[in-house]
C-alpha positions in Angstrom: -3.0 -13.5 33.6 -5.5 -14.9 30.9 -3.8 -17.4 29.0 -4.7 -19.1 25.7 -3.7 -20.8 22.5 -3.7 -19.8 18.6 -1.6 -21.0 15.7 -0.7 -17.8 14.4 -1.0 -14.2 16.4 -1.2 -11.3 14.0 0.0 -8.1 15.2 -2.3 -5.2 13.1 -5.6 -5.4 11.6 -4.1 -3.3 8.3 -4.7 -4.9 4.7 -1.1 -7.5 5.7 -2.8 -8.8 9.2 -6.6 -9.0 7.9 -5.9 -10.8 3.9 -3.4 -13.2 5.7 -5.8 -14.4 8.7 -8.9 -14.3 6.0 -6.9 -17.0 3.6 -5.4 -19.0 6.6 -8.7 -19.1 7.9 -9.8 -20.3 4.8 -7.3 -23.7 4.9 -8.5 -24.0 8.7 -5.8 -22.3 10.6 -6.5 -20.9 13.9 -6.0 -17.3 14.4 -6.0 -14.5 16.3 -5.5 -10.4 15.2 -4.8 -8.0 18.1 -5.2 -4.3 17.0 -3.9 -1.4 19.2 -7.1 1.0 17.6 -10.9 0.6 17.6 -12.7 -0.7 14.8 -13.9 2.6 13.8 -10.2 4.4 13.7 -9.5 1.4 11.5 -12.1 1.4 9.1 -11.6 5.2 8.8 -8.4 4.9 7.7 -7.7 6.6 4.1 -5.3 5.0 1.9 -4.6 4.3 -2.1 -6.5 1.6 -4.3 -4.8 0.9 -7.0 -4.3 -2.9 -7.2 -2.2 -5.3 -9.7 -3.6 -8.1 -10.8 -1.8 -10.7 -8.8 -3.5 -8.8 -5.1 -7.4 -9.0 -6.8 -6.2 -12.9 -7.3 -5.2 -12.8 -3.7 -8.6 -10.8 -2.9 -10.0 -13.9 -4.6 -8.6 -16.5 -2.8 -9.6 -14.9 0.5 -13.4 -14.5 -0.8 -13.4 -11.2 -1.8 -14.1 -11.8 -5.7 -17.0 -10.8 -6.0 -16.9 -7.3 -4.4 -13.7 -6.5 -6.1 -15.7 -7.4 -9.6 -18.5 -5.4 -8.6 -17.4 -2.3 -7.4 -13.5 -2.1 -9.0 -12.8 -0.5 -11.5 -10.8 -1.7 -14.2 -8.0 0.4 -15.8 -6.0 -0.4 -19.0 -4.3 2.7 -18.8 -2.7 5.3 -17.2 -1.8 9.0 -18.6 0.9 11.1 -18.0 1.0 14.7 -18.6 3.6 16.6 -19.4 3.6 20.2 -19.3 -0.1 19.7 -20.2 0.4 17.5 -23.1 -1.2 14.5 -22.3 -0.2 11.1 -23.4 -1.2 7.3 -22.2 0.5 4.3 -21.4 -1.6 1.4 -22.8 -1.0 -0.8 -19.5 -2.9 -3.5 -21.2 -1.7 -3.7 -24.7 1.6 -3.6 -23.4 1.2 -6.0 -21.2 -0.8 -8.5 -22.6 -3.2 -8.2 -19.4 -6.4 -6.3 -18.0 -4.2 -3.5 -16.7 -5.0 -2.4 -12.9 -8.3 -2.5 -10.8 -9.0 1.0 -8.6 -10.7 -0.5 -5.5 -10.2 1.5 -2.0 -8.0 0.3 0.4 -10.3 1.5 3.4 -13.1 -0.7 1.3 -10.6 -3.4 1.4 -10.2 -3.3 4.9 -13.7 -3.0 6.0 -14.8 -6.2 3.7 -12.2 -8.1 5.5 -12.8 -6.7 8.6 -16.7 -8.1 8.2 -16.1 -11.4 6.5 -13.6 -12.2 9.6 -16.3 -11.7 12.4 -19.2 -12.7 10.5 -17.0 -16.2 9.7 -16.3 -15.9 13.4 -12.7 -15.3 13.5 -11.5 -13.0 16.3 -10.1 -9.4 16.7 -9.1 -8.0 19.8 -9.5 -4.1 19.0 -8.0 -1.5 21.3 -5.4 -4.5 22.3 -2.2 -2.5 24.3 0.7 -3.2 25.3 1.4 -6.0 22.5 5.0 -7.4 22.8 5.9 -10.5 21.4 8.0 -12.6 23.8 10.9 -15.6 23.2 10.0 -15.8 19.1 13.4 -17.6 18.8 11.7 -20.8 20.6 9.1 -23.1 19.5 6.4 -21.8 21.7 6.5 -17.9 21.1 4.0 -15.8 22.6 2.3 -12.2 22.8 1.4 -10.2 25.7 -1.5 -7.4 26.0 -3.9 -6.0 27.5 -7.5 -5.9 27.2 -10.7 -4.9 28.8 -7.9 -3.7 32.0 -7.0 -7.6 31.7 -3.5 -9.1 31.2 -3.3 -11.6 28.0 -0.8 -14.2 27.0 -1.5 -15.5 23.4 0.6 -19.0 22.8 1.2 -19.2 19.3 3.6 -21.5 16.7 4.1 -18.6 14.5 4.1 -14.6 15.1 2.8 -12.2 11.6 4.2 -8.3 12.4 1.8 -6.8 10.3 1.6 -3.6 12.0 2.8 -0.9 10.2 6.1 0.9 10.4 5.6 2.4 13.9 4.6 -1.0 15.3 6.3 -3.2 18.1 7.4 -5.7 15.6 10.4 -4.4 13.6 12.0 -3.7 16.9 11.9 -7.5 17.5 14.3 -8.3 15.0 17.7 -8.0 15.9 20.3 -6.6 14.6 18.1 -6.2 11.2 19.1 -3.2 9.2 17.0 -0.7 8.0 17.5 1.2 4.8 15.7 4.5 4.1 15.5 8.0 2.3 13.5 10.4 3.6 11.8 12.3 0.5 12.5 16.2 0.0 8.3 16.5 -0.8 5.4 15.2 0.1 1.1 15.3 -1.0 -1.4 17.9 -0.2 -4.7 15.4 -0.8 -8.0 15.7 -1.2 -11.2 13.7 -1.6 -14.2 15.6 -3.4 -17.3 15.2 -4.3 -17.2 15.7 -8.2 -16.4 13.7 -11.1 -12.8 12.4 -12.1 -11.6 14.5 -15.0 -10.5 11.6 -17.2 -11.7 7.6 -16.7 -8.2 7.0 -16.3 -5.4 7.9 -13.2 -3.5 11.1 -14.7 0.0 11.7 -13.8 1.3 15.3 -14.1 4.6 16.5 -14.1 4.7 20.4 -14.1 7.2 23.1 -13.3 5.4 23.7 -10.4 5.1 20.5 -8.9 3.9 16.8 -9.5 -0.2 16.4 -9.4 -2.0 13.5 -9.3 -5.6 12.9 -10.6 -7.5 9.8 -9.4 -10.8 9.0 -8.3 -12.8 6.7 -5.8 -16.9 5.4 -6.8 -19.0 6.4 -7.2 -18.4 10.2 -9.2 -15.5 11.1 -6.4 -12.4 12.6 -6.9 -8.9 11.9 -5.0 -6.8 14.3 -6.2 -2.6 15.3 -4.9 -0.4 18.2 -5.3 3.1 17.6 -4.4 4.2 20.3 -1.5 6.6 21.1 0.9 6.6 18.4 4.1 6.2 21.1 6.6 2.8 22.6 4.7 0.0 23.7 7.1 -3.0 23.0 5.2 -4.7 26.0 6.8 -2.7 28.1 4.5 -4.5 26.1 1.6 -8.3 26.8 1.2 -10.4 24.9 -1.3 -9.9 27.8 -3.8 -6.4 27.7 -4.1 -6.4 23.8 -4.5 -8.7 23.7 -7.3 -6.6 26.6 -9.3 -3.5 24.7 -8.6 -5.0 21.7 -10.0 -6.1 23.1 -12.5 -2.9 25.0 -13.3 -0.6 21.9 -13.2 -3.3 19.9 -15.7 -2.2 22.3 -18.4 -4.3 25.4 -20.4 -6.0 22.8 -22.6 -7.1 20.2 -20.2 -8.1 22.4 -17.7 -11.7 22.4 -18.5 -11.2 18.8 -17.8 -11.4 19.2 -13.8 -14.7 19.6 -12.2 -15.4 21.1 -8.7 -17.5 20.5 -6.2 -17.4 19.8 -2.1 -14.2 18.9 -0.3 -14.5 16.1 1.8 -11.3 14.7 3.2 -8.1 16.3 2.9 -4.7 15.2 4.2 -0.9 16.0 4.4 1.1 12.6 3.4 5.1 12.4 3.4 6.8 10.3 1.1 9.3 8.1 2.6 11.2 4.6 1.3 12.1 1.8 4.0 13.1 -1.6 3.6 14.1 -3.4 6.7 16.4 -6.7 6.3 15.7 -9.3 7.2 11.7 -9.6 7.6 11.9 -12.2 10.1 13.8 -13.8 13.5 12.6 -17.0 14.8 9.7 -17.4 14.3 8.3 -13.5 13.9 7.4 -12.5 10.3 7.1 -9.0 9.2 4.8 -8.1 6.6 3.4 -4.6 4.9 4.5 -1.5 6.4 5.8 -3.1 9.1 8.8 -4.4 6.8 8.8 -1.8 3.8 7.1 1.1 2.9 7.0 3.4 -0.5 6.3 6.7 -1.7 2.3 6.5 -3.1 3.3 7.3 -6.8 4.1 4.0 -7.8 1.1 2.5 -6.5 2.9 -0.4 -4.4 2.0 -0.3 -1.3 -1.0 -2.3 -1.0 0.2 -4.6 -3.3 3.9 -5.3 -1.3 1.9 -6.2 1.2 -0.6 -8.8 -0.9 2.8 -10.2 -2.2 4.2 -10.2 1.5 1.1 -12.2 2.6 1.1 -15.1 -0.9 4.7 -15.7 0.7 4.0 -16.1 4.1 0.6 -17.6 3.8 1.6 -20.5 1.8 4.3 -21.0 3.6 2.9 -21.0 7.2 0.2 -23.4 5.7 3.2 -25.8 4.0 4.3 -26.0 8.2 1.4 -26.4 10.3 0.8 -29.5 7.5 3.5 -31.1 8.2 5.8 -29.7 5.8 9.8 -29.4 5.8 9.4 -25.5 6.6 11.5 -25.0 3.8 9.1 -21.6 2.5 9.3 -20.1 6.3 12.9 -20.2 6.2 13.2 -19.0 2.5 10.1 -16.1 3.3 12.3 -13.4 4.2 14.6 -13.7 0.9 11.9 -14.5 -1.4 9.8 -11.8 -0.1 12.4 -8.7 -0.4 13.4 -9.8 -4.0 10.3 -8.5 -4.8 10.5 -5.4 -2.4 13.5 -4.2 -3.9 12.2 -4.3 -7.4 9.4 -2.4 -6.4 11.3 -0.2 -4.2 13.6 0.6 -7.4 10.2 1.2 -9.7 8.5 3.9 -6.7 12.0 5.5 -6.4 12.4 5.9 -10.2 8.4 7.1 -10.6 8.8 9.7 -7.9 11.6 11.0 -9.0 11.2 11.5 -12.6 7.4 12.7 -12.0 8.3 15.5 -9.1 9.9 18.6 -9.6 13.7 18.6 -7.6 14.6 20.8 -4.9 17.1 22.1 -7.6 14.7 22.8 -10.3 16.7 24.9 -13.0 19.6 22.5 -12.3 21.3 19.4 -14.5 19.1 17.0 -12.3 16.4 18.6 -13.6 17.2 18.8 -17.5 18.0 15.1 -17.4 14.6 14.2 -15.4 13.2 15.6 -18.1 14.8 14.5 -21.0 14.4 11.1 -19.6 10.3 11.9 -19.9 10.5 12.9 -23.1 12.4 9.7 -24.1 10.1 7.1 -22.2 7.2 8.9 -23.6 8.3 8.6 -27.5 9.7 4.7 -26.9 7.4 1.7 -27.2 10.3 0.2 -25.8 10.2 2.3 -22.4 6.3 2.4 -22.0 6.4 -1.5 -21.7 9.0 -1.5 -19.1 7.0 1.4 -17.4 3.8 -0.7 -18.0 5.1 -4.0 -16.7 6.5 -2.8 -13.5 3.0 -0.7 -13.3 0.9 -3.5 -13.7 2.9 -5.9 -11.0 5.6 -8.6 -11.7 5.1 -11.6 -11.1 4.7 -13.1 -7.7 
């Protein structure tokens, strides 16, 4: 067995795993990601991009400025459409800040993934087998295998950063896991035609929730809410676009340009949090700890907020520090998972149509739209939480 040393083994080489080992790298902290996939599989991944302010700080700090100023794009608004009336949220004036940036995820990942290797900090792709091993002591460890070659990575600290079916929850005992499993999920798709407004719309139509967003340069990434179980076969471009079209409204129809259908996926909506995110000295972070539905826009961001924790924290040990922040990581952390757990929750279910649609659940949902849409006073709170509380 090929044994070695690191100060801090990252399990995943997600947005969590890649940000934190680009900004410990960055104070001169030795680290090592192992990655069950290959590079390719990784960069190919297709995710959300809408990021609060605090993660393009973050994106900042780890040298990613630049690229997020060139090629985001910011937003200082959002609209929500209500059985085709449209009205917007001023994000900014509400907020007294810029509003949101839309910048990829899977650019995200591939700009951290390059500034890593190109710095020369290591990632052991197609890594399997990872388990970590005695992360109560001082001298924790992960196993793997690589190249048909059995590892042992010696480390002071362990980062779970890999996703919610990864090997790390598992290593925290007796840690308990909240979750809802969503009635609905999103029929996506990425096309090759113009946005229909410069800002993300949010529809909420007797049909069904829709979603209108776009990625640079002139694309498109557009969701219907559907049925989980949906076999996208049984959905052909045609019927897409007239659905779109239909849960826009009459009048803003005209809005929504065609044109070639690149991508198109099938995503679930659940929410997890699992208490606590860490045990000795394994610390969960992303997916790995928490996950939300998409229409909040948190996901990506929980796990920027997950990683200024933990960062500054594993940086205040290995300098000598009272390790006050590592022990305080898991409750710090979740205080601000829970809130934005509460904000997806309330988003998703006050934009999607219920499973008893004609019912009182449904009246109130939307009288409670009507209301936030005619009070100042509930556009800021919307706006705030959209935007990001503070870290």
């Amino acid at each position: 067995m090929a044994t070695r040393r690191t100060q801090v083994g990252i399990i995943g080489a997600g947005p969590a795993g890649l940000l934190l080992a680009q900004l410990l790298m960055r104070e001169n902290i030795d680290t090592v990601i192992l990655e069950s996939r290959d590079r390719t599989h990784v960069e190919g991944r297709i995710r959300a991009g809408v990021l609060e302010q605090g993660t393009v700080n973050l994106l900042g700090e780890a040298g990613m400025g630049e690229e997020v100023m060139r090629d985001g794009q910011v937003h200082g608004g959002i609209e929500i459409s209500l059985d085709g009336r449209r009205s917007r949220i001023d994000l900014a004036g509400l907020t007294g800040t810029s509003g949101v940036t839309v910048y990829g995820q899977t650019q995200v990942v591939r700009t951290l993934i390059a500034k890593r290797l190109g710095a020369g900090g290591e990632i052991v792709f197609e890594a399997d087998g990872v388990v970590p091993i005695d992360v109560e002591s001082n001298r924790p460890r992960l196993r793997y295998r690589s190249g048909g070659v059995e590892h042992e990575l010696v480390c002071d600290f362990i980062a779970g950063c890999d996703g919610f079916h990864g090997v790390s929850r598992s290593h925290v005992p007796g840690a308990r896991v909240y979750e809802r499993v969503w009635p609905h999920a999103w029929l996506g798709i990425l096309a090759e035609a113009p946005p229909p407004s410069p800002e993300l719309i949010y529809a909420r139509h007797p049909r069904g929730f829709a979603l209108y967003s776009m990625r640079p340069p002139g694309r498109s990434r557009l969701y219907l809410q559907c049925e989980p179980d949906i076999d996208p076969a049984e959905w052909p471009d045609g019927r897409i676009w007239e659905e779109l079209r239909r849960r826009l409204g009459p009048d803003d129809a005209g809005m929504l340009q065609e044109g070639p259908v690149l991508e198109r996926l099938v995503a679930s909506m659940r929410s997890v949090v699992t208490e606590p995110m860490h045990h000795g000295r394994l610390f969960l972070a992303g997916d790995a700890a928490h996950i939300v539905p998409p229409t909040g826009a948190k996901g990506l961001n929980l796990a920027a907020s997950d990683v200024h924790y933990l960062s500054r924290a594993i940086v205040e040990s290995c300098r000598g520090g009272s390790g006050a922040r590592l022990e305080a990581y898991s409750r710090t952390a979740l205080a601000r998972v829970w809130k934005a757990e509460r904000f997806s929750w309330w988003m998703t279910t006050l934009l999607h149509r219920p499973v008893d649609h004609e019912g009182f659940e449904a009246r109130i949902l939307l009288a409670e739209l009507e209301y936030l849409l005619s009070s100042p006073v509930a556009m800021a709170s919307l706006a705030e939480n959209y935007v990001g509380l503070p870290l």
